[in-house]
C-alpha positions in Angstrom: 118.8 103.2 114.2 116.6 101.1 117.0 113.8 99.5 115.8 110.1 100.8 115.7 107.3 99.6 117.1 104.8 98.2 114.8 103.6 100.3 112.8 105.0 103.6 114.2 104.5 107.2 113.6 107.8 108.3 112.6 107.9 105.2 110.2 106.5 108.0 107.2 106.8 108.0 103.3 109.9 110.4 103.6 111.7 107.2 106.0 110.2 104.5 104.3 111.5 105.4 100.6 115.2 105.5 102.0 114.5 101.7 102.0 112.9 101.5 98.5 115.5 103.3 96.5 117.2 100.9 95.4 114.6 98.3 95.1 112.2 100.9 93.0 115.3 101.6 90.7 116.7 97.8 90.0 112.6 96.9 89.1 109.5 98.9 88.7 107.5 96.3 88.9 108.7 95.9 92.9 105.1 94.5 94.7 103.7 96.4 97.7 104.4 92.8 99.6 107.8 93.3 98.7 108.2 96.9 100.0 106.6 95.7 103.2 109.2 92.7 104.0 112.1 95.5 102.7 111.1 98.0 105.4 110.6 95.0 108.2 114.1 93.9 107.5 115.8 97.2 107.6 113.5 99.0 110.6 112.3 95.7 112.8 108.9 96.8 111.7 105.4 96.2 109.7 103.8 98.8 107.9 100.3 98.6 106.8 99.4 99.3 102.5 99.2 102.3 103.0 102.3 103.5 104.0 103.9 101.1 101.9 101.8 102.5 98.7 102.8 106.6 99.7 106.3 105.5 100.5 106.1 104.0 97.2 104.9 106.9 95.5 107.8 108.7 97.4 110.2 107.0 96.1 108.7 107.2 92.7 108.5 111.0 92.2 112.5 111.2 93.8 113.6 109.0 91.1 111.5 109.1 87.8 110.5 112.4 89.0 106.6 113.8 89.3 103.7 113.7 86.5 103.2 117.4 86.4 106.8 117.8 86.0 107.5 115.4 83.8 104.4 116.5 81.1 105.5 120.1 81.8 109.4 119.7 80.0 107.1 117.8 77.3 107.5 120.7 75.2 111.0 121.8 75.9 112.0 117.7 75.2 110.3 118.3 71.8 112.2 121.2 71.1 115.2 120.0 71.9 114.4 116.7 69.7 114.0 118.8 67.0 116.9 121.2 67.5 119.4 117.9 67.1 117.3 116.4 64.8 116.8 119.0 61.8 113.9 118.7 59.7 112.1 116.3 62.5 108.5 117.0 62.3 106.0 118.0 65.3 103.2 118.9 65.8 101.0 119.8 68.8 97.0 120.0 69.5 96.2 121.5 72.1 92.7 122.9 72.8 91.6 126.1 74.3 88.4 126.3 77.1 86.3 129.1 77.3 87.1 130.1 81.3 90.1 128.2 81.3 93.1 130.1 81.7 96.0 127.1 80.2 95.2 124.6 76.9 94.0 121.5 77.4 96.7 118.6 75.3 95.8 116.6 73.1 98.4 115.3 71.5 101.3 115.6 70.2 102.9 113.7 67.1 106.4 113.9 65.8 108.0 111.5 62.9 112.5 112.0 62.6 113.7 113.1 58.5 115.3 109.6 58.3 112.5 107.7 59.4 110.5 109.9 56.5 113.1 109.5 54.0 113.0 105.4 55.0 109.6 104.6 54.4 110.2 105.3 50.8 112.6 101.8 50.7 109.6 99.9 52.8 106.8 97.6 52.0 103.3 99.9 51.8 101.4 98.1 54.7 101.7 99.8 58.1 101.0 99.3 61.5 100.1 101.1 64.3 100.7 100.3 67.9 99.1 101.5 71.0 100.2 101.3 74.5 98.8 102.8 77.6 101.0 104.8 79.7 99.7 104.3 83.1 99.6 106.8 86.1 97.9 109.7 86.7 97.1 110.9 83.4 95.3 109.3 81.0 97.3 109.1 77.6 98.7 106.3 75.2 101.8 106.5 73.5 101.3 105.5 69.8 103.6 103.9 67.1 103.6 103.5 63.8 106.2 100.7 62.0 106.7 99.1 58.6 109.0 96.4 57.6 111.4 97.3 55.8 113.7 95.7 52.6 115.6 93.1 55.3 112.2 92.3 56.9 113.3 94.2 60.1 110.7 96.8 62.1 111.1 100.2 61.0 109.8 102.8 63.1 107.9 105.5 61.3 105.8 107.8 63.6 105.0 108.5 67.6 102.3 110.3 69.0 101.3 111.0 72.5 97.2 111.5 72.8 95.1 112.4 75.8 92.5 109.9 74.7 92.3 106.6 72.3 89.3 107.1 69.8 88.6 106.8 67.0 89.0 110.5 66.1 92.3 110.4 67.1 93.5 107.6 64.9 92.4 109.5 61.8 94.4 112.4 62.8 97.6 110.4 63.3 96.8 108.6 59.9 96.6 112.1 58.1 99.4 113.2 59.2 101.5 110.1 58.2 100.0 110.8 55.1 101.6 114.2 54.6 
């Protein structure tokens, strides 16, 4: 392929995240800087942020897949966990608006049998773990561990929640209770 002129019109997210495939899939932690030297080596030519950020995105959605896809199989993924793990428990909230045709989540929390079974052969303190999962929605991805009998982590519990408060913490705490 001949080279573009700087910064040329046919240079679009669809072109540009030939480039980043393999960059976006050996790190996703690849800088915008980088992308921009990537597609100057391989095309001969300088694209601005922008372009570099969509063809970013791009790439992205072709190989993680999108957000709305991605929560949408959230349910079917649960099933599934608990189809090949029997007696896994789960448990959805998901809350219902007056005019709104679908349920807004909330979260959902889901602790295996063994993990169950486990705690009863670990030390009574837990912990609980939050991490934020970033992108377009706004969730975190909790975890609750113990340590068990060879001082090793043992996780107990995960939840998914649309929001960190401290509402939401009591709920997961009740249900690690049960």
């Amino acid at each position: 392929m001949d080279t573009f002129s700087e910064n040329h019109f046919n240079l679009n997210a669809d072109l540009i995240f030939l480039v980043l495939i393999p960059h976006i899939e050996a790190s996703t932690r690849y800088k915008i800087k980088g992308y921009i030297t990537s597609v100057h080596q391989e095309y001969g030519c300088t694209i601005t942020k922008r372009k570099a950020f969509l063809g970013c995105k791009r790439t992205f959605e072709i190989v993680y897949g999108n957000w709305d896809k991605s929560f949408a199989s959230l349910p079917r993924y649960m099933d599934v966990l608990q189809h090949f793990n029997p007696r896994t428990v789960v448990e959805w909230k998901l809350k219902r608006s007056p005019g709104i045709p679908e349920h807004i989540f909330r979260y959902v929390f889901w602790a295996f049998k063994p993990a169950i079974d486990g705690f009863l052969h670990c030390r009574p303190v837990i912990s609980i773990d939050d991490t934020h999962v970033y992108g377009k929605y706004n969730i975190k991805l909790l975890i609750v561990i113990a340590v068990d009998a060879n001082e090793s982590v043992f996780p107990l519990a995960f939840s998914i929640c649309a929001n960190e408060s401290q509402k939401t913490w009591i709920l997961f705490l009740n249900h690690l209770k049960e």
